[in-house]
Every structure is written in C-alpha cells, then in structure tokens.
N, C-alpha and C positions, 0 to 999 in steps of 0.2 A: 435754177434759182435756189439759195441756201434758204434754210429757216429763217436764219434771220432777216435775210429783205424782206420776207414776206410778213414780218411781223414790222415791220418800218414803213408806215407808207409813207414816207415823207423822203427817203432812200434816194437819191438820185442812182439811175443804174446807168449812167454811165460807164461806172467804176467797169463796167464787165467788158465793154469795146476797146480798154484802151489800156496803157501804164499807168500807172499814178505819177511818174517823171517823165511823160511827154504830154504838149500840149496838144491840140486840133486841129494845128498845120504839121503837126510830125517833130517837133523842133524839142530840144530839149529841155527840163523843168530843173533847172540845180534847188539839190535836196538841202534847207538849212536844219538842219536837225537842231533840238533844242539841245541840252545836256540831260541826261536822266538824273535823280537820283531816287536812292532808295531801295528798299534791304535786296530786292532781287540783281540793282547793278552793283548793287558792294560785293555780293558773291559771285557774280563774272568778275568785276574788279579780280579779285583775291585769287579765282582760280584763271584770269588771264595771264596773274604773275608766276603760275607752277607750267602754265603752257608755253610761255616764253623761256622759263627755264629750260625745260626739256627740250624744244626747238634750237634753242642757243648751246644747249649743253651735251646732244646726244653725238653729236660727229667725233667728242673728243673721247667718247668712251668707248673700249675696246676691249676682247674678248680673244685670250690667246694669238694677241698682237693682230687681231680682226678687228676693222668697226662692227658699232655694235650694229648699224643699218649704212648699208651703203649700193644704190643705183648707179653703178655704171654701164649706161647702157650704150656708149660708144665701146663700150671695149666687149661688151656681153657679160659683165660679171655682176654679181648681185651678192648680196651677204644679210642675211636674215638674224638677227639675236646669235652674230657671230659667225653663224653656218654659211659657205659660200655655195653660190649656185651658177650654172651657167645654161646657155640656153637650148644644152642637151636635156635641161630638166624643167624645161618651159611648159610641158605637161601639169608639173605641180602649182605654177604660177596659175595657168587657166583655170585650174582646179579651186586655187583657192581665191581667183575671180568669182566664179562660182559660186562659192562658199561667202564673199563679201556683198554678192546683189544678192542673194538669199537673208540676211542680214539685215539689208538695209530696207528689203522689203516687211521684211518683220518688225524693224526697230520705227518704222515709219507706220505701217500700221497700227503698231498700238501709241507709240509717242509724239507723231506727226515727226514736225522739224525740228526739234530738240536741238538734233547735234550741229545743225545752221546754228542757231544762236548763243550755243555754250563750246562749241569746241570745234568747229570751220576756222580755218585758218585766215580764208580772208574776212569773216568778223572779225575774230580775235587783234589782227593787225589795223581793222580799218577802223575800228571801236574803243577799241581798249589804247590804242598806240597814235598812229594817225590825227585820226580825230581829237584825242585830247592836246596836241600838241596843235592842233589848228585852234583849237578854246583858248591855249595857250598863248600863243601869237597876236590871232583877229580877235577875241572875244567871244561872247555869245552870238546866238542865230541872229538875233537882231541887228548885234554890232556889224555881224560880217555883212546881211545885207545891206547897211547903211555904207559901208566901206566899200562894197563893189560899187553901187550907185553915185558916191562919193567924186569928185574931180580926181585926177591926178596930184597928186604934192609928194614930197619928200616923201611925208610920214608915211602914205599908201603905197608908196614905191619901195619907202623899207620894210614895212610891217609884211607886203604879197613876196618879197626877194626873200625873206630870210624864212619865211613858209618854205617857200618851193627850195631853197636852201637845202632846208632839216629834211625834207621830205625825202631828197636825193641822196644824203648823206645818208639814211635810215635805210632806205631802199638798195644801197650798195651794201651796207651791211647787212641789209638780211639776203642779198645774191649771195656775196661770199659765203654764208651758211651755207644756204641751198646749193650750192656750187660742191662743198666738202658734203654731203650726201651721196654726191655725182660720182665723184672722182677721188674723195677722201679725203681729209683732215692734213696728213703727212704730205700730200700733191698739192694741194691750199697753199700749206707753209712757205713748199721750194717757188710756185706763183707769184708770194709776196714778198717773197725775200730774194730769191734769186735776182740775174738780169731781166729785165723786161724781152729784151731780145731772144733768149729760150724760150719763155713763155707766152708768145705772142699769141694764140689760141685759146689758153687758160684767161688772158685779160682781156678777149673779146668775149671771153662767153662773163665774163663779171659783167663787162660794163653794158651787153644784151639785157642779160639778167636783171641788170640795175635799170634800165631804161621801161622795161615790162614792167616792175612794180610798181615804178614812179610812177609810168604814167596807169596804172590798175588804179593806186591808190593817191592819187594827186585831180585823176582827172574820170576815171572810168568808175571807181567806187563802185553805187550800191547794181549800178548795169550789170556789174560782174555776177550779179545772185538773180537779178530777173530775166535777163539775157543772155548770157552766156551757159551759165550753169546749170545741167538740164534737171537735175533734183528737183526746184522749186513746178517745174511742168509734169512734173511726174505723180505728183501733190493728186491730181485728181482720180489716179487710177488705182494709188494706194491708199489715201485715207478713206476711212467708211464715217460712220456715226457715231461710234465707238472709241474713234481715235482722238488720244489727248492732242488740244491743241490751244494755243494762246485766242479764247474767245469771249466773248462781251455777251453777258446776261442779257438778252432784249426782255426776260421776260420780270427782269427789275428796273430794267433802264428803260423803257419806253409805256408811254410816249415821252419825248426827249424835252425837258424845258424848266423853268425855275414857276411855283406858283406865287400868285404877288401877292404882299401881304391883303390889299385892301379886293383882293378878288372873293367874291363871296361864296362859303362853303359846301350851295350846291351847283357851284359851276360847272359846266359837263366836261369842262380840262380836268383831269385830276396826274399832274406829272408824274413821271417814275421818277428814279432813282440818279439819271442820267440828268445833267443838268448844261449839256451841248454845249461844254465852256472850250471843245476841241484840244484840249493838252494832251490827247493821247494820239493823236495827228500830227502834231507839232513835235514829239521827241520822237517819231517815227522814224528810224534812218533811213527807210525805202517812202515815203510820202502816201500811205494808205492811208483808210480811215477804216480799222479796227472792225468798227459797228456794222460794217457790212457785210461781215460774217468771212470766212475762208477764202483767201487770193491766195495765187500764185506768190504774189512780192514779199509775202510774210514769211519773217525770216526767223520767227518765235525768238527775238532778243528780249523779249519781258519790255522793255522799257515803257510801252502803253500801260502794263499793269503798274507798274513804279508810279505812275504819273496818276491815274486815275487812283490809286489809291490815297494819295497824296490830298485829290480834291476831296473824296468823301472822309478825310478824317478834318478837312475843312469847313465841312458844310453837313459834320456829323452826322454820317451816316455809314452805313456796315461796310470793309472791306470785300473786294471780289466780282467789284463789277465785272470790272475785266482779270481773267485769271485763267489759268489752268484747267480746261475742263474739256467736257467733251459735248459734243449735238446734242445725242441723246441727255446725258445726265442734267445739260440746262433744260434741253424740254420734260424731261421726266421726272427729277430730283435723286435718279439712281448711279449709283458710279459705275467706272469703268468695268465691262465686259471681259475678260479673255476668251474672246470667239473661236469658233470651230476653225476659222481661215487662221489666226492667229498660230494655233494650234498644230495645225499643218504644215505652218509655215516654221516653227520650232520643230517639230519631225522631222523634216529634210533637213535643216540648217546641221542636227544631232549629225544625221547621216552622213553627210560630206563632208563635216569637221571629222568624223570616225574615221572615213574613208583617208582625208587629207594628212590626218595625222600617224596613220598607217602608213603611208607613203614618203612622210617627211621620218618617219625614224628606222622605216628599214633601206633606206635610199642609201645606195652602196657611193665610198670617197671614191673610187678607181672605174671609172667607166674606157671598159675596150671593148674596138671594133678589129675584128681579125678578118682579112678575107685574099681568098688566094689570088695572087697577081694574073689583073685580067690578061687575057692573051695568049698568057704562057703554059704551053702542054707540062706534061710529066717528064722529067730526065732521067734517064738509064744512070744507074750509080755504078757499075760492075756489073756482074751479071749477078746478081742474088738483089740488089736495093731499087727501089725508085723514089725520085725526090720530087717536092712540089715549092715551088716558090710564093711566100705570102708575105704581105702587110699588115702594119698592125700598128693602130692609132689608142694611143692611150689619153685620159683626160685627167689626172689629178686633183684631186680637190684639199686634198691635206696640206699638209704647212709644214712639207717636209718633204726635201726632195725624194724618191725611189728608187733604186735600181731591181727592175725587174728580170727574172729569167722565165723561161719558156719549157714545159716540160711536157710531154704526150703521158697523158695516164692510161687510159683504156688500152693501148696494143705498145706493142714493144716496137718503141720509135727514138731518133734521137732527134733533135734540133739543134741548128747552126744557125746561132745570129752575123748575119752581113757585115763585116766590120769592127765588132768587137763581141765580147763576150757577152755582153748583157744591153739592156734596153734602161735608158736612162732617163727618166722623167721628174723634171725642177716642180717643186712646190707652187701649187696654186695656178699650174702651168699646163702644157700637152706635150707628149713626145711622140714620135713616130720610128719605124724602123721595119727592118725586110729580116723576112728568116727562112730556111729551108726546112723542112721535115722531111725525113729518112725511114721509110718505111721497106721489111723484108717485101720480097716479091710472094715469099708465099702465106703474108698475112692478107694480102691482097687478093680477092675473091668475086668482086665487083668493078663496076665501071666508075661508080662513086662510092667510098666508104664514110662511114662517119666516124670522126676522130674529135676525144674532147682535149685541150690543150688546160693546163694548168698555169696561174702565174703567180711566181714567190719573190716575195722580200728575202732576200735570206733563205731562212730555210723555213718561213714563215710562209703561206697557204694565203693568196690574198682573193683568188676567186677563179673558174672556171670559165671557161667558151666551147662553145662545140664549133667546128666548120667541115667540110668535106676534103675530100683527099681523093687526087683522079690518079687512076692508074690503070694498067693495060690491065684487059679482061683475060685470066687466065682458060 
C-alpha cells in the first residue's frame, strides 16, 4: 500500500484489483479524456511538433548515400548514423541492448516515467495527433459521450465515418514512414510510384502496417501502455522513494472537500487543499485517479497537474498539488536523492557504453572467413610443392565495390585464385570464391602448419587471417 492510501481513508482500494478501463464483469470502460490545458501541455504540444518532425524527416536524410537509420531486418542489414551493420555484428546490437536496459533502469529510477509521457511514440501519436483530431471532429469528452449514446442520424454517421476516415488516412501515412526505416526511403519511392504489380509485398506490408495503427490508435489506445507495454509493470521493481514521479501532495490535499461558509470554525472537518472536484480524473487519458498514489497506468503525461493547477489558481490557492516530486520529498519536504543504487547504476551504464563504443570504432568494413575445403586432402604439385584447396567468404561493409588479392606472408608460398585473378566483392554486399596455396615441400615440417594469408586492395594492406595448411609429414 503506497503512502498515500494510507493517508486517504476515504481511498477506495479497489483501484489495486483491477484497471481503471475495465469494469467488474471484465468488459471494457472507453476512456473520454477531457482536453488538458496548460503550461505543461503547451510544452509537449511544442516538443510533439520537433518529434514529429524527426519521425517524418529522418528516413530522407542520408549519410554517404546511407540512411541515416535504417532496420532491415528481412534482408539482415541495419545502418546506424550511416554505418552499416549486418548480422555478423549482432554481438554489438546485444551489447548495446545491454547498454539501453541499463539506461532505462537508471532513467527510471531516478525519473520514473518521464519518457512515457514526453517522448513514447505512441503518446506522442495518440495525444498530441489522434486525439486532437478526435476533439476535432466529435468535440469535447462530453460531446463524444452524448454522440455515442445518441440515435443514429446522418449527422452521427458522418461526424464517426470521417473520424475513422482521418484516422486511416493518418495511420497509412505514418506505415509508409515506418515502412522507409525498414526498407529505406529510395524502396518507399519505387513502391509508390512503380506498378503495383512489382511491388505486391511492399503494399502488403503498408497496408498491415496501416491496419495495426489504426486499429492501436482508433480502437486499442491507452491498452497499448497498461497492457501490452511491459515498461509500465516494470514500475514497481525500479522505482524506489526517491524516484521523481507525477504525484499528489496527500499531505496538502487531504482530507479531500470544500469547508462551507456557515460551518463553524471549531468544526472537527478542517479541509485540505484538495477540493475533490475530480478534473485531474477526467483529463486522465488512461482513467486513474492521481490521488491514490503510484499505478501501473500512469503514464506521467502531466495533464493531472495542468488541470489541478488550473483549480487551485481558481479557488486561490498555491500551485503543486499534483506535481513532479517524489514519496520521500512529499513526506519529508526534501528533494531528490542521487542514491547509492542510482550510482551503480551510472557505473555500469559508463562501462558498457566504454566497452560499446570501443567496439563500434575499431569494428573492421571487411569481415573474412577463410577455411580449407572440407574433405579435400593435400595435392602433390611436382615433386618439390604441395597444394591445399580453400574458401573464402568475404562481407563488405563499405560503399564501394573491392577487388581483393590473396597473398601468404609468413612462409614463401604462392596463391592461385579458381577462375580469375582476383576476388571480387560489390559494395554493401558478400563475395565468395576458392584458391589454392602452394607451399615448398621443404618449408613443410608438420602434419599441420600455420600460414597467415594477407588481403590487398591494390597494393593496399586491408587485413590478415591465419588458417592451417595440411601437408605430408616429412
């Protein structure tokens, strides 16, 4: 039980068995959200429009003919601020998995839900976009429930058709974004312009795509954050006392009520601060009530503090009921701690990003695998040589095709690529190919020798292998 029910007795604790969006047959509660306003939604306002910029704008920017972020993970290719990765280097992805729940353990620790409510993509889309286009349409909380309870007529049939309309329309444009992530910006294009009939795969996966949002944001909304999304369940294993979170003074606001003028001044009511007029309930977009201290469903959008602020400069009294703060500092009046766990938790996070970023700059373009053709023994060259036959898989990461050669440094050996002179590998691509090595019979002195192979661009040095080399036991 949080501090603050305990300082509520009046608290229904229901709130702890259940969702605040389902009722006590199981059935679902549709959330009418009021509108917020006020100075903490004007600043999501304002920094929802630089997130939508960046969401809308990042697939077209590119980086030595690279996007600048691009997930394709049907094909296995990946491109980080331009650098491409494949999932020979799935190592560094784990790593820097790693490195992001370290992060969020720590960012949540001391911030709580923060990045729920200012910078989650599906707030920013269901809040800032969505939703006001549903205010747009139906009107306010009240209108829309009068208008579902409402008969059927024209006007309800056109006002709900052109909702789910926009909604679909919106929801297909932000697949196509997300789609050019995928597959890229330039693949997007030939998708939309091309025939349909090349691209029949490409416009299944749009209109998947479109179909998922729609129905996320038309019909699943705030489920997405108390259900689906395991962050808000995670809430009780990472926040402590200490951690900032969107909470309600009990020890200004209760007991909860207005005193009446003709009530006499040594009545044993003496009200708080809280005057239980429910507006921070009502602009709730997940249907909690604030005052019962730290849920799951709180998704820290501020709008409770918007609204509650809003009453007390009405009923003049101080800002802050509900606000930014932490357990401790409303029971105590001290501010936030940077804890020993906190601390720790910034020590590894150093670590791994050291570690991660050690790995991401000395991470070689050219990955090869050299290994002698299973099966095959050694071949008698004359009587002075023996040959060994190998493969050799190369990976490319550069933006620029190579022709590589093959050259033995340690023992005086020669190489014979199979078919042509050299090993040919396309940009951003793999090549493969077979070679022989030619070793004297009398540098040969083992049953397995070790030979390091050399591989040049040119006459350029692009990196080493070592493999073994079988030959008859002199």
């Amino acid at each position: 039980m949080s501090t603050t029910a305990l300082h509520n007795k009046n608290t229904n604790e229901n709130f702890r068995d259940s969702l605040a969006t389902v009722d006590k047959e199981g059935h679902r509660k549709w959330i009418y959200a009021w509108k917020p306003k006020g100075r903490f939604y004007t600043i999501r306002t304002w920094l929802s429009y630089v997130y939508f910029m960046i969401f809308f704008g990042l697939p077209f920017i590119k980086i030595n003919g690279r996007p600048l972020f691009m997930f394709n993970i049907p094909k296995g290719k990946f491109i980080v601020f331009g650098k491409i990765f494949w999932p020979q280097d799935f190592f560094i992805f784990g790593l820097a998995m790693v490195t992001f729940i370290f992060f969020i353990i720590l960012f949540t620790a001391a911030f709580g839900r923060l990045f729920c409510g200012w910078a989650c993509p599906q707030t920013n889309f269901m809040e800032m976009m969505f939703r006001k286009i549903e205010f747009m349409v139906l009107g306010n909380a009240n209108q829309q429930k009068a208008l579902k309870s409402a008969p059927w007529t024209g006007s309800k049939i056109f006002k709900l058709s052109l909702k789910h309309v926009l909604f679909f329309l919106l929801s297909f444009i932000i697949a196509n974004f997300f789609l050019a992530y995928i597959i890229g910006a330039d693949d997007l294009k030939k998708i939309i312009t091309e025939p349909v009939s090349g691209h029949i795969a490409g416009l299944s996966s749009i209109l998947i795509f479109s179909g998922i949002f729609y129905g996320v944001y038309a019909f699943f909304r705030e489920q997405a954050c108390t259900v689906v999304c395991p962050y808000g369940r995670l809430q009780s294993v990472l926040l402590d006392k200490n951690s900032m979170i969107v909470a309600y003074d009990y020890k200004r606001g209760e007991p909860r009520g207005i005193k009446k003028k003709k009530q006499p001044e040594m009545a044993p009511f003496e009200p708080g601060d809280c005057i239980d007029c429910l507006q921070c309930v009502r602009v709730c977009p997940t249907g909690i009530d604030i005052r019962n201290g730290v849920q799951m469903e709180c998704v820290g959008c501020t709008a409770c503090i918007d609204a509650c602020n809003d009453v007390m400069d009405k009923v003049h009294k101080p800002r802050g009921l509900i606000r930014y703060a932490s357990e401790s500092s409303i029971a105590t009046g001290e501010h936030l701690h940077y804890t020993t766990r906190m601390k720790l938790y910034t020590g590894l996070c150093l670590a791994v990003l050291t570690v991660l970023s050690v790995l991401l700059f000395t991470r070689k373009d050219i990955d090869v695998t050299v290994m002698r053709t299973p099966g095959q023994l050694y071949q008698e060259r004359g009587t002075d040589s023996v040959s060994n036959l190998y493969n050799i898989k190369v990976m490319n990461k550069t933006d620029k095709d190579i022709p590589l050669t093959v050259k033995v440094v340690n023992i005086d050996g020669t190489v014979q690529v199979v078919g042509k002179p050299y090993i040919h590998v396309v940009k951003e691509g793999q090549g493969s190919g077979s070679f022989f090595i030619m070793l004297p019979k009398k540098d040969i002195h083992n049953r397995k020798t070790e030979i390091e192979l050399a591989l040049y661009e040119g006459d350029k040095k692009i990196l080493t292998e070592t493999t073994s080399f079988l030959g008859p036991v002199q």
